[in-house]
C-alpha positions in Angstrom: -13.5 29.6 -17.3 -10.8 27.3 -18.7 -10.9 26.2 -21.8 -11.6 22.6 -21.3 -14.8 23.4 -20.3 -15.5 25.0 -24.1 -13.5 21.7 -25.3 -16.9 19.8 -23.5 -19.0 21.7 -25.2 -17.6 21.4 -28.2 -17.3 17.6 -28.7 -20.7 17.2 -27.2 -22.0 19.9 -30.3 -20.1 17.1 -32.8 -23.4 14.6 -31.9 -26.0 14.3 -34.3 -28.4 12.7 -31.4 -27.3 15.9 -29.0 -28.0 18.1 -31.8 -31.0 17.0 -32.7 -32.7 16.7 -29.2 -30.7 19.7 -27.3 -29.9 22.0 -29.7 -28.7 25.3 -27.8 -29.7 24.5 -24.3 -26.2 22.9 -23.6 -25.3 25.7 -20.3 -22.6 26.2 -18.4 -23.1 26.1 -14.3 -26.9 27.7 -15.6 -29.2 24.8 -14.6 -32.9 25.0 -16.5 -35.8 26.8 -14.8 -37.9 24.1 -13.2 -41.1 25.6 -14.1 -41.3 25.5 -17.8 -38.9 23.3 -18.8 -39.2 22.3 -22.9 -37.1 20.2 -24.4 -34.0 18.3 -22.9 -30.8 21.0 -21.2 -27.5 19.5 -20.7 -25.8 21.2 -17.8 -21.9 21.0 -17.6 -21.0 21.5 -13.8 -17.0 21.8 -12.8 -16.9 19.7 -9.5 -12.6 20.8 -9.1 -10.5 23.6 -10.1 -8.1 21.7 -12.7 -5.2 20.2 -11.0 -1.3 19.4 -11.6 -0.9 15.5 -12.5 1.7 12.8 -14.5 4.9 14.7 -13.2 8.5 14.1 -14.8 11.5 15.7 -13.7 9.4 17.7 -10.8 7.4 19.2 -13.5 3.7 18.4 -14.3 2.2 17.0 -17.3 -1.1 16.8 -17.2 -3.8 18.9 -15.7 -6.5 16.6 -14.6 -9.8 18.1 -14.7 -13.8 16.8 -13.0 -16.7 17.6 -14.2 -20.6 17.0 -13.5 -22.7 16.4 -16.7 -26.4 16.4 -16.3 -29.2 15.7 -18.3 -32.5 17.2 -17.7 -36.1 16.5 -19.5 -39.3 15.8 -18.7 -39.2 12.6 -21.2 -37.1 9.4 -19.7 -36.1 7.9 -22.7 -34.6 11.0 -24.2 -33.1 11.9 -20.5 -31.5 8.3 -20.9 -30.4 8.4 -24.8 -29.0 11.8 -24.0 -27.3 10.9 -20.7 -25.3 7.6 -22.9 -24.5 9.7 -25.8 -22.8 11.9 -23.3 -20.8 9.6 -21.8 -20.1 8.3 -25.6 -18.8 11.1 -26.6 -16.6 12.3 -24.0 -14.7 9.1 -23.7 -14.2 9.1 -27.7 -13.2 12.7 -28.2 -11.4 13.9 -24.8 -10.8 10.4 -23.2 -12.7 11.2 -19.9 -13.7 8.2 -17.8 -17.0 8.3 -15.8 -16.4 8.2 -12.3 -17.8 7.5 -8.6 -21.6 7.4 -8.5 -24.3 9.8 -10.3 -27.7 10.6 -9.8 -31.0 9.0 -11.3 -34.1 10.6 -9.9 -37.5 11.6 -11.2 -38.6 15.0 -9.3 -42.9 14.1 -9.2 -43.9 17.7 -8.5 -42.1 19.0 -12.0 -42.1 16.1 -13.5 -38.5 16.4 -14.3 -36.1 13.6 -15.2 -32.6 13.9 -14.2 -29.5 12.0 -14.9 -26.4 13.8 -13.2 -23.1 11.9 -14.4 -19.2 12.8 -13.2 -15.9 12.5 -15.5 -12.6 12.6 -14.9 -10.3 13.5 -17.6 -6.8 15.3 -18.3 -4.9 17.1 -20.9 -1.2 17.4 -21.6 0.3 20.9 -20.7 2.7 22.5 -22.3 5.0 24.0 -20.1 
């Protein structure tokens, strides 16, 4: 795992909101089991392997990273608060931009809200 994916986690564990209604069920790739699900799971999904960007004197920069966040409950308007303080917080802390199109659905056999959002991001490299 890189370590931008424990930066995620991190500044999404700063939020008193994300706190409060997730707690601990913040995974990584690990989506929640669909039979019993309690509470509200973020899931933080690489969609890339990090790749070279900004390049100077034939050298890289940046590496420019995309990930999938999702939100899962079985409540709408914490699936919703959750989904928004997500975004929130990773444009404030780590500057990633949502990006492209995400996923809104309602699955009527679980009863499962979900909320699937994608940023794109980068961090300076030293080199």
């Amino acid at each position: 795992m890189d370590s931008m994916i424990y930066k995620v986690y991190d500044a999404l564990k700063t939020s008193t909101l994300i706190q409060e209604k997730v707690n601990n069920r913040i995974k990584f790739y690990e989506y929640p089991p669909t039979d019993n699900i309690q509470g509200v799971y973020i899931v933080i999904d690489p969609i890339d392997t990090p790749r070279p960007g900004d390049f100077a004197d034939n050298k890289w920069l940046t590496d420019e990273y995309f990930y999938q966040i999702e939100v899962w409950s079985k409540n709408l308007l914490d699936t919703q608060a959750i989904a928004k303080e997500v975004r929130q917080v990773i444009w404030k802390q780590l500057g990633f931009s949502q990006y492209g199109t995400g996923l809104d659905e309602w699955d009527k056999e679980t009863g499962i809200y979900r909320d699937a959002r994608r940023y794109r991001g980068k961090e300076y490299v030293v080199i």
